[in-house]
C-alpha positions as CSV (number, residue, x, y, z in Angstrom):
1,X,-13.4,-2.8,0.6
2,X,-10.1,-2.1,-0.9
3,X,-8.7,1.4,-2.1
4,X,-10.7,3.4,-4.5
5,X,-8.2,5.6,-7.4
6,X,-9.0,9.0,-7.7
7,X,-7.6,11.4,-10.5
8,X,-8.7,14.6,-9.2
9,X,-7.5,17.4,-10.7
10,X,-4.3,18.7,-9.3
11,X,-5.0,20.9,-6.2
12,X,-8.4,18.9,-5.0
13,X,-8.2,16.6,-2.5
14,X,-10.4,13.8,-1.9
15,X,-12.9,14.3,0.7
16,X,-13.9,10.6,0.5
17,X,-11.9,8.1,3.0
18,X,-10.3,5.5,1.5
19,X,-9.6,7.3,-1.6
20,X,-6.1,7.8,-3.2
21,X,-4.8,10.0,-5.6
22,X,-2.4,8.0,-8.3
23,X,-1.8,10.9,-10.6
24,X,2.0,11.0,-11.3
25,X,2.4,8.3,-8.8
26,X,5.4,5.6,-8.3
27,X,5.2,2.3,-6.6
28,X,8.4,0.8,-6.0
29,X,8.6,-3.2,-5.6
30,X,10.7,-5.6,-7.0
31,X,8.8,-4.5,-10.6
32,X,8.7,-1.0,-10.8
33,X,5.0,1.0,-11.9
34,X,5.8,4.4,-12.6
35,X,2.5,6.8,-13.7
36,X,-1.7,6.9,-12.9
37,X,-2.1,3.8,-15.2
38,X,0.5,1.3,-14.4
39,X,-0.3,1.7,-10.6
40,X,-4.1,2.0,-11.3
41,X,-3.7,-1.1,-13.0
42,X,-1.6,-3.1,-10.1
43,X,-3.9,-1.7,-7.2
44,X,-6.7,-2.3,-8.9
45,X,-6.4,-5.6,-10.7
46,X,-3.5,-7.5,-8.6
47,X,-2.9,-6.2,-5.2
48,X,-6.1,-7.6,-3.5
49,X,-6.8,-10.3,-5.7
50,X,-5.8,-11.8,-2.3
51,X,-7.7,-10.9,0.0
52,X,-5.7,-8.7,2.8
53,X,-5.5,-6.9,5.9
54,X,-4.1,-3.3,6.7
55,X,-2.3,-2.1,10.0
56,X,-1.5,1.4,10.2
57,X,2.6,2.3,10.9
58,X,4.3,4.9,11.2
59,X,8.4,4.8,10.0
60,X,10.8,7.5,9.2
61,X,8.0,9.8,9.6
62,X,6.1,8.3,7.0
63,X,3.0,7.2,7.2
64,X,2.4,3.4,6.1
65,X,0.5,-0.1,6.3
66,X,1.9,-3.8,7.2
67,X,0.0,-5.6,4.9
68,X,-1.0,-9.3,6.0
69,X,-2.3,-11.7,2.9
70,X,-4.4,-14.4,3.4
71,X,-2.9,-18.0,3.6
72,X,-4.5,-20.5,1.5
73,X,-6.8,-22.9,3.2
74,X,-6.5,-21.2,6.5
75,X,-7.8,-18.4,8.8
76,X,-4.5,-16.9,9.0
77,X,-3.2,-13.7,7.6
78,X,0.8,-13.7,7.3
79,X,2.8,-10.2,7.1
80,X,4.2,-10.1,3.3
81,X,4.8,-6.3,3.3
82,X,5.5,-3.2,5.0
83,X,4.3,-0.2,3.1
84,X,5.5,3.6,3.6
85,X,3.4,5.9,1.4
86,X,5.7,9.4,0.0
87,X,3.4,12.3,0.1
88,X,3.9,15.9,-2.2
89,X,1.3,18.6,-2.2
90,X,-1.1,16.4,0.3
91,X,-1.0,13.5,-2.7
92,X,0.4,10.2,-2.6
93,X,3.3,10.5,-5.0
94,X,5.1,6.9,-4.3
95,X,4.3,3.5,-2.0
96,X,7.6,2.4,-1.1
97,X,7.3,-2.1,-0.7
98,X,10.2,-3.5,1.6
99,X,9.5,-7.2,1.0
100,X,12.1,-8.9,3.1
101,X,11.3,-10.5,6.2
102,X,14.4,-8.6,8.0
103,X,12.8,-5.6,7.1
104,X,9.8,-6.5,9.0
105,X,11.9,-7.8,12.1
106,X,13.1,-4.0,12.4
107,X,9.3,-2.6,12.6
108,X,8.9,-5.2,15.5
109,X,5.1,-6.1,13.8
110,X,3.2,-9.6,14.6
111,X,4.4,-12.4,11.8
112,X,0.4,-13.4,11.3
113,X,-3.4,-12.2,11.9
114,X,-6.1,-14.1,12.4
């Protein structure tokens, strides 16, 4: 499974896991998506058209996922992002994307997955 989108009403929570709440929601990668649409859109038609795996982090008391995408081909899993998710009002408001493989260095995160 990948994430589901929920556009609860302000002030209801999901109670199902795996749910997130995209309502006024930014995430922030090299292209910008600003609003419930645009990231909608990029979660649900781009960002595991490859298939992927989660690990859970913590960083500047954020919570957050290293995301490992599948290499062509192979078995292997290879870290591409690190993930910290911006919370207001218990709702994701932003998913901050650090890209660059010095970034990952500092989390001090395993390169691959199998």
């Amino acid at each position: 499974g990948g994430i589901a989108l929920d556009d609860a009403p302000p002030g209801r929570l999901s109670s199902e896991p795996g749910r997130v709440h995209v309502r006024d929601s930014r995430f922030g990668t090299p292209a910008w998506f600003d609003g419930r649409a645009s990231v909608a859109k990029i979660i649900s038609q781009r960002m595991f058209a490859t298939p992927r795996r989660l690990s859970p982090i913590w960083a500047n008391g954020q919570p957050g996922f290293a995301c490992y995408m599948k290499h062509p081909g192979t078995d292997t899993f290879l870290l591409g992002a690190v993930n910290l998710l911006a919370f207001r009002a218990g709702r994701i408001v932003g998913i901050h994307a650090f890209l660059d493989a010095a970034v990952h260095r500092r989390f001090n995160l395993k390169t691959e997955m199998f």
